[in-house]
Each structure stands twice: as structure tokens, then as C-alpha cells.
C-alpha positions as CSV (number, residue, x, y, z in Angstrom):
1,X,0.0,0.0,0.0
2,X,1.4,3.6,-1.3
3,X,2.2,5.9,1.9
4,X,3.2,9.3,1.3
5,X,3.4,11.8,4.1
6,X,1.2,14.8,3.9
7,X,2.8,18.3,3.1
8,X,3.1,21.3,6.4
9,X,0.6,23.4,4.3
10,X,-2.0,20.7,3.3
11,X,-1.6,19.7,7.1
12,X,-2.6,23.3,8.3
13,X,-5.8,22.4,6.1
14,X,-6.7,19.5,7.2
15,X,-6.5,20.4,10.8
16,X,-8.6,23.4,10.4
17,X,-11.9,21.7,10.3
18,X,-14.6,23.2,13.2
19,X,-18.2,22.6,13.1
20,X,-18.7,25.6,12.5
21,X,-16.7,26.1,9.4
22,X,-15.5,23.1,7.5
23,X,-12.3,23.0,5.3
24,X,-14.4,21.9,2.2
25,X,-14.5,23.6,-1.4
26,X,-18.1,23.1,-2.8
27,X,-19.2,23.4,-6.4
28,X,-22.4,23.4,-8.5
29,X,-22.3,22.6,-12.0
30,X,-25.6,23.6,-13.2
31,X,-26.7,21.9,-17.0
32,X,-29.1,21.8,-19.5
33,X,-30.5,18.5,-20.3
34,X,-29.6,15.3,-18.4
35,X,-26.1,13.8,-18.2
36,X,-25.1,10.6,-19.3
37,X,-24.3,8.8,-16.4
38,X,-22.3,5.3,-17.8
39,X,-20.3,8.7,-19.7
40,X,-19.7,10.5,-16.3
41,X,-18.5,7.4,-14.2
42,X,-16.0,6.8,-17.3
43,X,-15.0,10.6,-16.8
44,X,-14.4,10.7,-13.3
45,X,-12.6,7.3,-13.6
46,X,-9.9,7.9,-16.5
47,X,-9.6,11.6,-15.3
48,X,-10.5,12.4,-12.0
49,X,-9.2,9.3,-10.5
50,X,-5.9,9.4,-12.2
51,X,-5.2,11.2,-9.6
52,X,-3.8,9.0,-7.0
53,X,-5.4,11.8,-4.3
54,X,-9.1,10.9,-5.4
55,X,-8.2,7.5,-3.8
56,X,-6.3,7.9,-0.5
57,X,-7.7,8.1,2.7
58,X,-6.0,10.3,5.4
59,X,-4.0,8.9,8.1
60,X,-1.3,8.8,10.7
61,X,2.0,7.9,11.2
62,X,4.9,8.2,13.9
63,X,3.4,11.2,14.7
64,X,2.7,12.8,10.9
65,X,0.1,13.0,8.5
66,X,-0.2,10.8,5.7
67,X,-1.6,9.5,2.3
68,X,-3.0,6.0,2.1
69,X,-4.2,4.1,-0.9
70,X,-7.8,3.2,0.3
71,X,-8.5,-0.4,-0.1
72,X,-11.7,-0.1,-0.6
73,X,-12.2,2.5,-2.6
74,X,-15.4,2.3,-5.1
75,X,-16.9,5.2,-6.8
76,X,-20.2,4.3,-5.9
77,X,-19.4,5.6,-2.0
78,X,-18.6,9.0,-3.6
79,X,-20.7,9.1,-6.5
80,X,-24.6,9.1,-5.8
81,X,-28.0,10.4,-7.2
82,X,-30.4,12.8,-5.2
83,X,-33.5,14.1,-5.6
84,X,-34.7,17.6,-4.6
85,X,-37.7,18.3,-2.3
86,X,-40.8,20.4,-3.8
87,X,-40.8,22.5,-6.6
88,X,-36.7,21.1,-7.5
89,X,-35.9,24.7,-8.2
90,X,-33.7,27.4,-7.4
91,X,-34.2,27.8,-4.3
92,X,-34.1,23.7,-3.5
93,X,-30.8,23.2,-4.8
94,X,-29.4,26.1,-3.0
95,X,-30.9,24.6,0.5
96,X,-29.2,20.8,-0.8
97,X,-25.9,23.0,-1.1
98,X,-26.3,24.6,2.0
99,X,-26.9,21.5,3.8
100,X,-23.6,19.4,2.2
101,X,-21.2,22.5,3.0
102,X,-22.3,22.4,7.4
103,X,-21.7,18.4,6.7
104,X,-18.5,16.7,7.5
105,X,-17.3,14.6,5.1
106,X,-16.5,10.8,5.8
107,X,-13.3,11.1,7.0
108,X,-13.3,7.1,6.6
109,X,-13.2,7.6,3.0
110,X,-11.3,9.6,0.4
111,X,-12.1,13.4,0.8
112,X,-14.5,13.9,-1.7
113,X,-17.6,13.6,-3.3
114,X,-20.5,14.3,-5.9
115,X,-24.4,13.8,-5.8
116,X,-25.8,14.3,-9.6
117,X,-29.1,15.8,-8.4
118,X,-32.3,15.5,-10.5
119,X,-33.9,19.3,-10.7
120,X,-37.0,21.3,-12.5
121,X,-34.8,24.1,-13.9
122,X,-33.7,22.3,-17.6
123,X,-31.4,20.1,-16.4
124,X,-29.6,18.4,-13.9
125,X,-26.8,19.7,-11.4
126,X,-23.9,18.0,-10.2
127,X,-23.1,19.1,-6.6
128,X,-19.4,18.5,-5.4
129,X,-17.5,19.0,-2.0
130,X,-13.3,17.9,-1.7
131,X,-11.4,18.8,1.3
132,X,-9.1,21.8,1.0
133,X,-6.1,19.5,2.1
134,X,-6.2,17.8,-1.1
135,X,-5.3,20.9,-3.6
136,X,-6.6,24.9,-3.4
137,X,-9.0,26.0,-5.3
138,X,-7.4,26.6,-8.7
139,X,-6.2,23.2,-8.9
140,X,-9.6,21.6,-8.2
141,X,-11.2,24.1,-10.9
142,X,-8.3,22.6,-13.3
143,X,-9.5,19.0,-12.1
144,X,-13.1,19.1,-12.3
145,X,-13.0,21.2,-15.6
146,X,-10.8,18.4,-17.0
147,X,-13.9,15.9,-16.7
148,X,-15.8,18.5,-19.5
149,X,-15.2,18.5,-23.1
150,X,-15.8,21.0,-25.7
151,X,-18.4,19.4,-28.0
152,X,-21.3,16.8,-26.7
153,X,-19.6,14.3,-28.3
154,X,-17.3,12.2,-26.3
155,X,-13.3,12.9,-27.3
156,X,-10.5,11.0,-25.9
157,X,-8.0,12.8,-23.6
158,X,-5.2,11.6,-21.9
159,X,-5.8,10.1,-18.2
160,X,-4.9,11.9,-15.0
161,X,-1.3,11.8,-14.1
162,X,-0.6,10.0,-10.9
163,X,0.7,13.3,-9.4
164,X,2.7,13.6,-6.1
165,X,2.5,16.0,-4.0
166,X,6.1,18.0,-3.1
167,X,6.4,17.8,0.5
168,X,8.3,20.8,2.9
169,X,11.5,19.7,2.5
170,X,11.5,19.6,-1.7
171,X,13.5,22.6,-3.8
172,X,10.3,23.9,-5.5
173,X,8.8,24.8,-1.7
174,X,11.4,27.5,-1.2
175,X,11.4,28.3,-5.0
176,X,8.1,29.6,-4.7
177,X,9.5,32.6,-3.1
178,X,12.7,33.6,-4.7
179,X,11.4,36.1,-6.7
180,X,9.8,38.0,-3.5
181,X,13.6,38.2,-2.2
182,X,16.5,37.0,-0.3
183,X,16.1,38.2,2.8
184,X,12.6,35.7,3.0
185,X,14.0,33.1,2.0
186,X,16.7,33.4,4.6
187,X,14.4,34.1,7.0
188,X,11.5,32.0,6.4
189,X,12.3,28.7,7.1
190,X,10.2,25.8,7.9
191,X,11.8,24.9,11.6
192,X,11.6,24.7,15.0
193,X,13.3,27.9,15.9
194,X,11.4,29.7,13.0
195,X,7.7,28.7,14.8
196,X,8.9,29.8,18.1
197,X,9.7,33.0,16.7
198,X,6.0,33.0,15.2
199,X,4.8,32.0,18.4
200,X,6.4,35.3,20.0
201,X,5.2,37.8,17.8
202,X,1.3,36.1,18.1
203,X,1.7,35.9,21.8
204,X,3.4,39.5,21.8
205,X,3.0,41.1,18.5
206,X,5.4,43.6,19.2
207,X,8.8,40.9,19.5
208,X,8.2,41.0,15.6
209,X,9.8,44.0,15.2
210,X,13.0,43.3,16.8
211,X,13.9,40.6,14.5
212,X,15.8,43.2,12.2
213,X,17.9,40.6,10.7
214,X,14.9,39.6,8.2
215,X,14.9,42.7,6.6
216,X,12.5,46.3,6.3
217,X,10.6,44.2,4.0
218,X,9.7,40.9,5.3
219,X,9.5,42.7,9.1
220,X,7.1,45.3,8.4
221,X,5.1,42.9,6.8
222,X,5.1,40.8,9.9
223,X,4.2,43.7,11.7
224,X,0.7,44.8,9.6
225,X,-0.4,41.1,10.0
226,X,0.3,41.5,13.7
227,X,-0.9,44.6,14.7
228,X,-3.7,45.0,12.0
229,X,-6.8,46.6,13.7
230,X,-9.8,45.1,13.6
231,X,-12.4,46.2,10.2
232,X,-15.9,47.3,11.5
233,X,-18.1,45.5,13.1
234,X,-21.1,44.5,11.0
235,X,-24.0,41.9,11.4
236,X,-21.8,40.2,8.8
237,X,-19.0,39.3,11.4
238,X,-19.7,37.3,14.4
239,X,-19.4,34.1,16.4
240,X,-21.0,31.4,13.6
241,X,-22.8,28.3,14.2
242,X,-23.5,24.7,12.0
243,X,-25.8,25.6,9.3
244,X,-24.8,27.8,6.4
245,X,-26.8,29.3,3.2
246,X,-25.7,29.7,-0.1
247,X,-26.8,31.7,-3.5
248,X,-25.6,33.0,-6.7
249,X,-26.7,35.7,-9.2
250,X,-27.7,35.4,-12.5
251,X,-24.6,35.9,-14.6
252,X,-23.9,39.2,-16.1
253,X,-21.5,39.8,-19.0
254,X,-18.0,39.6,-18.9
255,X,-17.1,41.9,-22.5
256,X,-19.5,44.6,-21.0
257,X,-17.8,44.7,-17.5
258,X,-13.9,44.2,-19.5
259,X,-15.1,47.2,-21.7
260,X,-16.3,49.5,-18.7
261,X,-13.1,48.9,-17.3
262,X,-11.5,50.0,-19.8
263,X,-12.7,53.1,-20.0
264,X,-12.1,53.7,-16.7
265,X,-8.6,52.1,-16.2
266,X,-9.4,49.6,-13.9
267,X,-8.8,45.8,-14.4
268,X,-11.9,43.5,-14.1
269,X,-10.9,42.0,-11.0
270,X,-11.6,45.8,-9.5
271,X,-14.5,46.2,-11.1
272,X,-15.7,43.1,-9.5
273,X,-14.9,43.6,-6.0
274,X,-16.4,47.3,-6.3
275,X,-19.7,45.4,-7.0
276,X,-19.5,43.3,-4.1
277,X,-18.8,46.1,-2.3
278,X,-21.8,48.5,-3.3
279,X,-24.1,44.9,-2.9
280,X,-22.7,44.6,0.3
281,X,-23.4,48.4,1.5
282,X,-26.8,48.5,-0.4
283,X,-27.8,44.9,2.1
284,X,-26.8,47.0,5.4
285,X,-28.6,49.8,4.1
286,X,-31.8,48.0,3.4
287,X,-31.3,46.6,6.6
288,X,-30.8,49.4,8.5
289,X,-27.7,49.4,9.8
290,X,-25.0,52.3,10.1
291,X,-22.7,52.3,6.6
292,X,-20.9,55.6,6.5
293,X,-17.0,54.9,7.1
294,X,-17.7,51.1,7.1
295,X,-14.8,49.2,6.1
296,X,-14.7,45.8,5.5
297,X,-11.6,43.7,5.1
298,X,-11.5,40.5,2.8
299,X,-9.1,37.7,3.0
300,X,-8.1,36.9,-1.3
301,X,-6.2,34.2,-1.7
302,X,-3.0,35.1,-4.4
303,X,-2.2,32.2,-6.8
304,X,1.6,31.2,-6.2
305,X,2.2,28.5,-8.5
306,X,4.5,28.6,-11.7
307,X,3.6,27.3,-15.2
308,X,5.6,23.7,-13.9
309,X,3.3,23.6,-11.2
310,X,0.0,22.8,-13.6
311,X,-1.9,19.7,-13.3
312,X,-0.6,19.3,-9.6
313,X,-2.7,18.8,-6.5
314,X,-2.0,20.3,-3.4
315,X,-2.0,24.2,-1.2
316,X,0.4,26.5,-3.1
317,X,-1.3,30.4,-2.2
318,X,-1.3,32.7,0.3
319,X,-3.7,35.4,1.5
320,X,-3.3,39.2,1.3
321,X,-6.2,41.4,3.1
322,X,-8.3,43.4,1.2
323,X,-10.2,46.7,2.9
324,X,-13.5,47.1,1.0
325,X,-14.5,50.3,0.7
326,X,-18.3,50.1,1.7
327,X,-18.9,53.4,3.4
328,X,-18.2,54.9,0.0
329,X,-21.9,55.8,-1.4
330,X,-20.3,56.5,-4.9
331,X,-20.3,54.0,-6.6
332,X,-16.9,55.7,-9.3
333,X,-15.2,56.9,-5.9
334,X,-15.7,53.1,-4.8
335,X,-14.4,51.6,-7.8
336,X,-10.9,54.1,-7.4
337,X,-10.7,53.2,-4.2
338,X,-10.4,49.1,-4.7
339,X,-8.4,49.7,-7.8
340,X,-5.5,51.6,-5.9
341,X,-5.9,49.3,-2.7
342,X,-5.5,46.3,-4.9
343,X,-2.6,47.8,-6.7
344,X,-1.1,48.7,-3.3
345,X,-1.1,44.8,-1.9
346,X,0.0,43.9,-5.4
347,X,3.9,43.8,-4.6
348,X,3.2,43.1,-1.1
349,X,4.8,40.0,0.7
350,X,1.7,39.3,2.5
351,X,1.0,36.6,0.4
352,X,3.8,34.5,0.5
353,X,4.3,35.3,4.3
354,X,1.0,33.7,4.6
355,X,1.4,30.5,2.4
356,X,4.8,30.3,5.0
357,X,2.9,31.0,8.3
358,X,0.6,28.1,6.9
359,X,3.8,25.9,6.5
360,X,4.6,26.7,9.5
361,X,1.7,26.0,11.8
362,X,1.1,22.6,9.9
363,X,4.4,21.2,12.1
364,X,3.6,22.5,15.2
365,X,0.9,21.4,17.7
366,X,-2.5,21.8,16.4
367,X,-3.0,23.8,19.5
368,X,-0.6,26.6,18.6
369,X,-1.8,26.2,15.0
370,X,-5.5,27.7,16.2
371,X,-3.9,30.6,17.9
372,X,-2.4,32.0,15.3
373,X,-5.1,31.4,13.0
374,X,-7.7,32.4,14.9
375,X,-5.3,36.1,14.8
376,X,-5.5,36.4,11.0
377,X,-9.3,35.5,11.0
378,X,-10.4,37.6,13.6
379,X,-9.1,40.6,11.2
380,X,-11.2,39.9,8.3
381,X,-14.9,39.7,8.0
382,X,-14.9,37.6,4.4
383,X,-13.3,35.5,2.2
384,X,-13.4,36.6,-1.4
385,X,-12.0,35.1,-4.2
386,X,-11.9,35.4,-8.1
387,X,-11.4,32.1,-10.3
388,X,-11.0,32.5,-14.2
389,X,-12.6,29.8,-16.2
390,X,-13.2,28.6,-19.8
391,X,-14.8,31.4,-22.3
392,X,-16.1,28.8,-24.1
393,X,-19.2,26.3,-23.5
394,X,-18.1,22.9,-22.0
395,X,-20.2,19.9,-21.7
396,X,-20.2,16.6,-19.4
397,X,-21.1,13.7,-20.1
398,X,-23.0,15.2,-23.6
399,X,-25.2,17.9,-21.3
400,X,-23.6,21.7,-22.1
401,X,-22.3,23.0,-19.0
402,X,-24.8,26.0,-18.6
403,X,-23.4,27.6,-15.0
404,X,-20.4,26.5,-12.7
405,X,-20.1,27.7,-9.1
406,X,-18.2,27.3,-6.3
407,X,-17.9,28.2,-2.6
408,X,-14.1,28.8,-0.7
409,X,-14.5,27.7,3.1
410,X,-14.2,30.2,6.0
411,X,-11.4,29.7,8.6
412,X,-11.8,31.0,12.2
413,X,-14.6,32.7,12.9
414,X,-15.3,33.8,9.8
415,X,-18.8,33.6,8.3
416,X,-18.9,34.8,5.0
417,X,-17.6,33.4,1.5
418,X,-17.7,35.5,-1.6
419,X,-16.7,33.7,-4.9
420,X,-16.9,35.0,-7.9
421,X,-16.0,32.9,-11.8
422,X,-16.0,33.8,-14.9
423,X,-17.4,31.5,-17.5
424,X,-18.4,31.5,-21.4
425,X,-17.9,35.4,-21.3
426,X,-20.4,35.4,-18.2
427,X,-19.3,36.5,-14.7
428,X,-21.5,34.8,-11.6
429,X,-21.6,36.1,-8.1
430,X,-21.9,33.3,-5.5
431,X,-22.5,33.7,-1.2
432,X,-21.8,31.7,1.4
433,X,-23.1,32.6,4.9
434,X,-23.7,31.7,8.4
435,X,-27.4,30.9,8.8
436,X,-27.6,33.0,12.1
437,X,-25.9,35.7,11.1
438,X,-26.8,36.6,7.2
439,X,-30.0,34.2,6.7
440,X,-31.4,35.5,2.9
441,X,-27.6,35.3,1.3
442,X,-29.8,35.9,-1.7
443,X,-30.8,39.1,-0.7
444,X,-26.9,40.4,-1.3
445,X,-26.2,38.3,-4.8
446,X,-29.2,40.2,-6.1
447,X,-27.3,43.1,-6.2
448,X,-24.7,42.5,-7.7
449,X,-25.6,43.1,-11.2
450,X,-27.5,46.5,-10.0
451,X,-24.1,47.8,-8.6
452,X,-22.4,46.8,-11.7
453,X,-24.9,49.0,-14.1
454,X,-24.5,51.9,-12.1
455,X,-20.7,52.0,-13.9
456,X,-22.3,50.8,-17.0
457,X,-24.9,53.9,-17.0
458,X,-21.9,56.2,-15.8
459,X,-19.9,55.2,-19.0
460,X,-23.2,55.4,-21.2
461,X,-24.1,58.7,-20.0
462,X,-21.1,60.9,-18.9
463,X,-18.1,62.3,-21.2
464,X,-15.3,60.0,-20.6
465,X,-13.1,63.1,-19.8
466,X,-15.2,63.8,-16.7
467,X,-15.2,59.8,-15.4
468,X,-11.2,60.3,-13.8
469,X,-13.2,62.8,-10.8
470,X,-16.1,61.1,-8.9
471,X,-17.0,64.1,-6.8
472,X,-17.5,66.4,-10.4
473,X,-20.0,63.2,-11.8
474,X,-21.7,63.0,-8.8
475,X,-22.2,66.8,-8.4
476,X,-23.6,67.0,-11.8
477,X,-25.7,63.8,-11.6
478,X,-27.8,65.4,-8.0
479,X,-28.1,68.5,-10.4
């Protein structure tokens, strides 16, 4: 039987489980017509399964994580049919999703698993959670998106490679930071002495300063993770429970919201996170709630593999923390605000620091690990991620592929996941939320496209010339 011992960072992952927030990435693809279902087994087993992760079960050894071939591995324990209650809409299918991402998976088994779910809305969907210790995000996207082909006809593709995973000590873990500079890589290393140094500055924030030998750079970043005050408290943030709810919005364009950008220099990633922004303020306003000066800071992961590193499994990204501006009412002064915020984390070294504080904690006692965790989370109110896929249409198992979601977990205390995916030149907003504290998740994603138009109009309606001054459009427009 194949034993591999598991990597720090995957470790971290795989420790981070609570009932309250689950390490699992969930997805929803969302088809027209019905999928072939003899065609999807012989998908998932000459692509998914190749592999070698889709078939291990997690374990220990003297002391250490590891990788085990599971003996009795058969797709039929991950691979089931379900049937929606009621009307099998919308709505249904977001309460099935809601109900897999507060439940464990069988930690018995391989970390994964599908339900093809019968629905009223065209088609079928195929629901899928996979632990976050088997790969990040933008692996798993890679992975399931390999199962898809680009006709309904069925085309032969190469299996899965049996692909292992690099473990702590390998060249290609410290290569991931050589461009950032020498000084990290000096400093960060993945030892005993480095953690009790980490330990230090969580226990005392202020020690990290006097480590001078690891450089301005790498110190001061230390520091703003450290000392970084706490974003405004909203009904958003909180202590979160079991049950979570999910929604998504209808997709909007993606050459509409590139083109907008355009003309107003910012990339669409900014455009994007203005709209969550403004959908987020518009909620609290609706609601009530105070929004002027409200600042809400977003944990976004930063992809940190290299071309090599494509087709492999496995955690390679760290975090950097994004301040969204939702006490700005207008909505071109908003936009500015995450464009040159984004641009100012963009040569940051927050977010290898993180992908090394995650090495780190994955050796040391799972104790220690929460502590400093719990830190970082307890500075952010959201996770928020943005996941390029195909621009062209895909389909399983001979059904086209009409919309793919997904939904990043929440560490800590954290109760709120924002994803957003871009797909067949259509951009989809998707929510995850605590059920106690943000109940009617689909009373945010429906305001998403609004916030978007309001650039849309602005472009339509003002002289480009005037669009570089927010405060001279909006005077004009309460003319």
C-alpha cells in the first residue's frame, strides 16, 4: 500500500476543520438537459481518478500525516443520485448546497464527493464537496473542468497523471519565493526555531519588530499582519454556528464589465470587488444598519504556483487582506478606491508570508496552530476570491455545462464566502453565509448586477473626460 506523508501546508488544512466552518470547497455545476451517467463514471474514472489523491484516505504515522491508498475504494461511495424536495428549483438546490457545506465529510473515505441531483430548472446539477487538504481552489477548478469536453460528443484525452505531492522539504517549496527576495527566503524557514519566533510575535506582537535581521521588507510585513486593527463590526461578522446558506446571481457579462473597465482604467478584477462592495453596502442599508466609514476587510487568496506547477494537486497560495470600501456611497469613488488598494497589496509580501505562516503551523501542535489562525481570521470579515474559467461552452457527459459555481470555506470565525467565476464570457456572483448571522444570502447576490450597471450607466451617460473625478460626476448627476 502507497504511503506518502502529507505536506506542512496541506496539514494546516486539514486540521482546520470546526463545526462551524468546514475546510471543504463546494461546487455546483448547473446543466441543460440530463447527463449521461455510464459517460460521467468513465469521466471521473480515467480523469479524476488518475489522480492517486481521489483515492487515499487520510492517516497517521509516527506522529505525521499521511496519504493512504484506500483499499476499498469504489466510486459508488462517492458518487450518488439525489432528488430535490418540492418544486426542485432554485431555491431547493441552494438549500441541498447549504446542507452538504455544514456536513462533514466521511473522514473514513477519500475526501470527496459528488451527488448528480435530479432538478426542474432544464437540467440536472452535479453538486461536489473535496477537502481543502487535497489541492486549493485553482487546482480543483483545473480537475473538475478536465472531466468537460468541448463538443457533446465524447473525445478521448489523456488520463490523470498519478501526481505527487512536493512535501516541505523539496527545492520547489522555497522556490516559490525567490522572486519576492532574499532576505525571506533566509528568514522564512520551515523549523523549530522559525515557529517559536511566530509564536512570539502572536503571543506579543510587538517581538516582531525586533527581528531586524529579516529585513524592512519581510519585518514590516510581519508587523501589519500583527498589529492589524480590527475592520468594522457589522452583522456580517460574528461568532457562527452549524448551518450555512448559499446563493448565486444570474450571470452578467463579462465583455460589457472588461469594456467599462476599460474606459475607466481599472482591471476587471476591480470592477468586481467594487460590486461586491456597493451589494454589500446597499444589504446593510436595506437593513438598516449604520454604513458611512464602514470598512470591510476581505481575506483573497494570491495564486503562487508557476507554469511547472500545472496539473498538480496540493495548497500552493497565500492570502493578502483586502479593505473594502463600503462606506463609499459612490459607486466611481468606490471603484478608485479598490483599484488603488488592490494595486497597493499587489507587490506586497503578504502573500507569500501567509502561504509560510501556513507551512509553519502545519508542524507545530495543532493547539498553537489555532492561535495563530484564529489572529489572522479575527481581522477579516470575508473571504473573497476570483477564479478565471473557460470562455467557451463545456459539456459533461454530452449535457452543455450552462453555469459552474463554487464556494471557498471560511477559517476561524469567519462567516462569510464571496466567490466570484467567470465562465463562457459570463461572470457569476456566488455567497456563502452563516445561517444566524446573514440568513437570505440571496438578498446580497441580487445586487450585484445592479451595482455593476450603475458603472455601466456612468460610462453610457457621462463624457469619458469627466469619469477620472467622482466628486464632479456625482455633483452633476444630484443636479
Amino acid at each position: 500500500m502507497s504511503v506518502e506523508k502529507m505536506s506542512a501546508v496541506d496539514t494546516a488544512w486539514l486540521r482546520m476543520d470546526r463545526p462551524s466552518n468546514l475546510m471543504q470547497i463546494v461546487g455546483v455545476m448547473i446543466f441543460d438537459g440530463v447527463l449521461d451517467e455510464a459517460r460521467l463514471r468513465a469521466a471521473i474514472e480515467q480523469r479524476l481518478l488518475g489522480f492517486e489523491r481521489f483515492r487515499q484516505t487520510v492517516g497517521q504515522q509516527g506522529g505525521a500525516y499521511v496519504w493512504r491508498d484506500d483499499p476499498d475504494f469504489h466510486l459508488d461511495h462517492h458518487l450518488r443520485r439525489a432528488m430535490l424536495p418540492g418544486a426542485a428549483g432554485k431555491a431547493e438546490l441552494e438549500a441541498f448546497v447549504a446542507d452538504l457545506a455544514s456536513t462533514p465529510l466521511n473522514p473514513s473515505r477519500p475526501l470527496w464527493e459528488m451527488h448528480l441531483v435530479d432538478t426542474a430548472m432544464g437540467g440536472q446539477a452535479l453538486v461536489i464537496r473535496i477537502h481543502h487538504s487535497i489541492a486549493d481552489g485553482i487546482a480543483l477548478v483545473g480537475v473538475l473542468l478536465s472531466l468537460a469536453d468541448d463538443a457533446p460528443a465524447p473525445q478521448r484525452r489523456p488520463s490523470g497523471r498519478r501526481v505527487r505531492h512536493e512535501d516541505e522539504h523539496d527545492p520547489l517549496w522555497m522556490a516559490l519565493w525567490r522572486p519576492a527576495s532574499d532576505a525571506m527566503l533566509d528568514a522564512i524557514r520551515l523549523s523549530t526555531n522559525l515557529w517559536v519566533k511566530y509564536v512570539r510575535f502572536v503571543t506579543d506582537p510587538l517581538k516582531a519588530l525586533e527581528y531586524t535581521r529579516l529585513g524592512s521588507a519581510i519585518a514590516g510585513e510581519i508587523g501589519k499582519l500583527a498589529l492589524m486593527a480590527d475592520d468594522t463590526p457589522t452583522r456580517f461578522k460574528g461568532k457562527p454556528g452549524i448551518g450555512k446558506r448559499v446563493a448565486w446571481s444570474e450571470p452578467i457579462s463579462l465583455p460589457e464589465v472588461k469594456a467599462v473597465g476599460r474606459v475607466l482604467g481599472c482591471s476587471v478584477n476591480d470592477m468586481l470587488l467594487s460590486s461586491a462592495a456597493g451589494a454589500l453596502r446597499s444589504y446593510l442599508a436595506d437593513k438598516g444598519d449604520a454604513v458611512e466609514d464602514v470598512e470591510i476587510r476581505a481575506l483573497v487568496p494570491v495564486n503562487l504556483r508557476r507554469p511547472e506547477d500545472e496539473g498538480r494537486l496540493g495548497n500552493r497560495f497565500g492570502l493578502v487582506a483586502l479593505e473594502l470600501p463600503v462606506g463609499v456611497e459612490n459607486p466611481l469613488a468606490r471603484l478608485y478606491a479598490t483599484r488603488d488598494r488592490m494595486l497597493a497589496l499587489k507587490d506586497s509580501l503578504q502573500a507569500p508570508l501567509t502561504l509560510s505562516i501556513l507551512g509553519a503551523v502545519g508542524m507545530a501542535p495543532k493547539f498553537a496552530q489555532s492561535k495563530i489562525l484564529d489572529l489572522l481570521a479575527s481581522k477579516a470579515t470575508a473571504v473573497m476570491t476570483n477564479v478565471p474559467g473557460p470562455q467557451q461552452p463545456l459539456h459533461v457527459a454530452g449535457a452543455r455545462l450552462k453555469q459552474p459555481l463554487f464556494w471557498v470555506p471560511q477559517s476561524g470565525d469567519i462567516g462569510m464566502g464571496v466567490s466570484i467565476l467567470s465562465y463562457d464570457n459570463r461572470v457569476q456572483f456566488g455567497l456563502v453565509t452563516d445561517k444566524g448571522l446573514v440568513p437570505d444570502p440571496e438578498n446580497i447576490v441580487a445586487r450585484f448586477a445592479g451595482e455593476f450597471e450603475k458603472l455601466l450607466m456612468l460610462v453610457l451617460m457621462e463624457p469619458w473626460a469627466r469619469l477620472a473625478d467622482p466628486s464632479a460626476v456625482e455633483a452633476e448627476l444630484q443636479v
